[in-house]
C-alpha positions in Angstrom: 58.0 42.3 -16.3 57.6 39.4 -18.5 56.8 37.3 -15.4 54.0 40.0 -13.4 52.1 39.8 -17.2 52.1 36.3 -16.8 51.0 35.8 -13.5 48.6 38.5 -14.0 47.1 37.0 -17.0 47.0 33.3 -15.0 44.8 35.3 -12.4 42.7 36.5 -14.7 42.4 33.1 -16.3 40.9 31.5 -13.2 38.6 33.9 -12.4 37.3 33.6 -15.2 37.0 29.8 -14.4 35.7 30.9 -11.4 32.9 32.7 -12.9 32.2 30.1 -15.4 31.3 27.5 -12.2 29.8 30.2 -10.0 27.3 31.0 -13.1 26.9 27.2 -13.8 26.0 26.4 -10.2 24.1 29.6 -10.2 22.0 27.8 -12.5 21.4 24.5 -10.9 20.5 26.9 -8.0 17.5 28.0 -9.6 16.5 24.9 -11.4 16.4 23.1 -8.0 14.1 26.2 -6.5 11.8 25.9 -8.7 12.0 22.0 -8.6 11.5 22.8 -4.7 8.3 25.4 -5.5 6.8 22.9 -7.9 6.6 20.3 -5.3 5.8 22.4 -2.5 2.7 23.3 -4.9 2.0 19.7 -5.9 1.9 18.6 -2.1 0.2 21.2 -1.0 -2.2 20.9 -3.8 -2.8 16.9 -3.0 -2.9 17.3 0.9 -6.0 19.7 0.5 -7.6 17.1 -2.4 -6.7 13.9 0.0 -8.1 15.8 3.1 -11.4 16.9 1.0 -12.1 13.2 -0.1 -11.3 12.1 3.5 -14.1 14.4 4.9 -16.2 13.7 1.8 -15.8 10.2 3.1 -16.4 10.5 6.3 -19.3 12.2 5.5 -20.8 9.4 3.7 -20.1 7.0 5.8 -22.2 9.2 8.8 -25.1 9.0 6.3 -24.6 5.4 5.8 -24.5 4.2 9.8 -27.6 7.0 10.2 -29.8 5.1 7.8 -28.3 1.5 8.9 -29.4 2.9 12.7 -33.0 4.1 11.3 -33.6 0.6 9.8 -32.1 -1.6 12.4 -34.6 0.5 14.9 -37.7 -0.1 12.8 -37.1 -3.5 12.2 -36.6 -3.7 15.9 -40.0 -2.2 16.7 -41.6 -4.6 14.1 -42.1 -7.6 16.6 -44.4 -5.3 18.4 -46.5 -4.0 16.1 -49.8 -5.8 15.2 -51.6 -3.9 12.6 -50.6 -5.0 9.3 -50.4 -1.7 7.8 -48.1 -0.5 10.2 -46.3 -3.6 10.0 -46.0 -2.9 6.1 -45.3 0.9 6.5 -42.7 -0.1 8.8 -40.7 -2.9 6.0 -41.0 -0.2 3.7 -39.7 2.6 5.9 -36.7 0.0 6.9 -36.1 -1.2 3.3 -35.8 2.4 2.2 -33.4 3.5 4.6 -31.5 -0.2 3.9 -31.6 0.9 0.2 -30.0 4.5 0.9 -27.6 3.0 3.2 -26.5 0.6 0.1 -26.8 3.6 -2.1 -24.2 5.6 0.5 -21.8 2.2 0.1 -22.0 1.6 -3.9 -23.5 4.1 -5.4 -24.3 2.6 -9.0 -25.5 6.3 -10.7 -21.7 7.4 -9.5 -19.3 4.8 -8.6 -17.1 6.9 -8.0 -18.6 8.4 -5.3 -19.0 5.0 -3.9 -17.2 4.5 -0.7 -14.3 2.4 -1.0 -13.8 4.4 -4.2 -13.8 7.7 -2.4 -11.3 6.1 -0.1 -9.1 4.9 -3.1 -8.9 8.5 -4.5 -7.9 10.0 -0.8 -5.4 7.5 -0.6 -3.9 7.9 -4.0 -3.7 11.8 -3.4 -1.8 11.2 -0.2 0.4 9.2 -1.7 1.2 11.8 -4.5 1.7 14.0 -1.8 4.4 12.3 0.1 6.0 11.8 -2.9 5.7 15.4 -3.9 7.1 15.7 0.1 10.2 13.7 -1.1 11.1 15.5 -4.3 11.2 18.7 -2.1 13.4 17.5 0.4 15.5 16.8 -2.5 15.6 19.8 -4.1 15.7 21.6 -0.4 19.0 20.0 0.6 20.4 19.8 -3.2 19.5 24.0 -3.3 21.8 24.2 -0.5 24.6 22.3 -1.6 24.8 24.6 -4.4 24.4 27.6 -2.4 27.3 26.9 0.1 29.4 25.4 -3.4 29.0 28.9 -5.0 30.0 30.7 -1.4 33.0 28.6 -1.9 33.7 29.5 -5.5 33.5 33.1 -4.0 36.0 32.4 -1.7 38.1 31.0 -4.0 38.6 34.2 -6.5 38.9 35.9 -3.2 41.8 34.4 -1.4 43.4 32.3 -3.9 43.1 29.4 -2.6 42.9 26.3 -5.2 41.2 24.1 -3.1 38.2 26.0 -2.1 37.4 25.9 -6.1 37.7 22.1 -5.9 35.5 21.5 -2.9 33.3 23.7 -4.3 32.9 22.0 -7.6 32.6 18.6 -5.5 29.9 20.1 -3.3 27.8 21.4 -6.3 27.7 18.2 -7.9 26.4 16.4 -4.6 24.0 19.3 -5.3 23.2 18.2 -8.6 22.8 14.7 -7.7 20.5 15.4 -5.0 18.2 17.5 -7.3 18.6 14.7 -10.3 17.7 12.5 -7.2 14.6 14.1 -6.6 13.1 14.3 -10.2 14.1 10.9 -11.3 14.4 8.9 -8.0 12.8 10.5 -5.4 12.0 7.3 -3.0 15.2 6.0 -3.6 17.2 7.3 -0.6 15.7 8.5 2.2 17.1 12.3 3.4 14.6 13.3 6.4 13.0 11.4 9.1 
């Protein structure tokens, strides 16, 4: 009798283990999903910022050729023209649309609407994206390492067997590294693509 107790109180004893690393991965489960919604937001969020200052750009830069066309066109025209005060309104009409053209390019009221500065900020968003891109491929593939470890751990309490718990314990902490991976070091290693 002495010998069932035993047995049945060394059962009990590693379910309990059991528990204790289902519940712990359980955790690192739901830290890496919301790691994974957090950058899902984040690149989301910075692919619809980069593609605005892209078309903001683009949109400047149609302005820009527009009034470098208009220009370029009158001061073509002026070798032709003979009155004087055509000729004049003419260099005016092409200086202004030179000027607006510069003011498209570097704008000095807001410099950072000026071009190249518009293209810096697009840039710099995608950039933050695909690095938002790379933390959730992280946390993606670290989210499932714990889900199959705690399937494992499941298995274990089910059928006994010893090394199920051990694999499992050794897949949830490739898990864990993947997910530490992505917060702390997510250009390091390459996962996807």
């Amino acid at each position: 009798m002495t010998e069932a107790t035993d047995s049945a109180v060394e059962a009990k004893e590693k379910d309990r283990r059991a528990a204790i690393v289902i519940a712990i991965l359980a955790l690192f489960l739901a830290l890496a999903e919301a790691g994974a919604k957090k950058a899902s937001h984040v690149s989301t969020e910075k692919n619809i910022e980069s593609s605005d200052l892209f078309n903001f750009y683009q949109a400047k830069k149609i302005r820009s050729t527009i009034a470098e066309t208009a220009s370029q066109t009158l001061e073509s025209q002026l070798p032709g023209v003979t009155d004087p005060q055509a000729k004049d309104a003419l260099e005016k009409q092409a200086a202004a649309f030179k000027a607006t053209a510069a003011q498209y390019e570097h704008d000095p009221k807001k410099p950072e609407d000026s071009l190249d500065a518009i293209q810096d900020r697009a840039n710099e968003a995608g950039e933050a994206r695909e690095l938002a891109n790379r933390r959730l491929e992280h946390y993606e593939l670290g989210s499932g390492a714990v889900q199959i470890a705690i399937v494992l751990a499941s298995a274990a309490i089910i059928t006994g067997v010893g090394a199920l718990m051990w694999f499992s314990i050794a897949l949830g902490a490739v898990g864990v590294i993947l997910m530490a991976l992505g917060f702390f070091a997510p250009t390091m290693i390459s996962l996807i693509g």
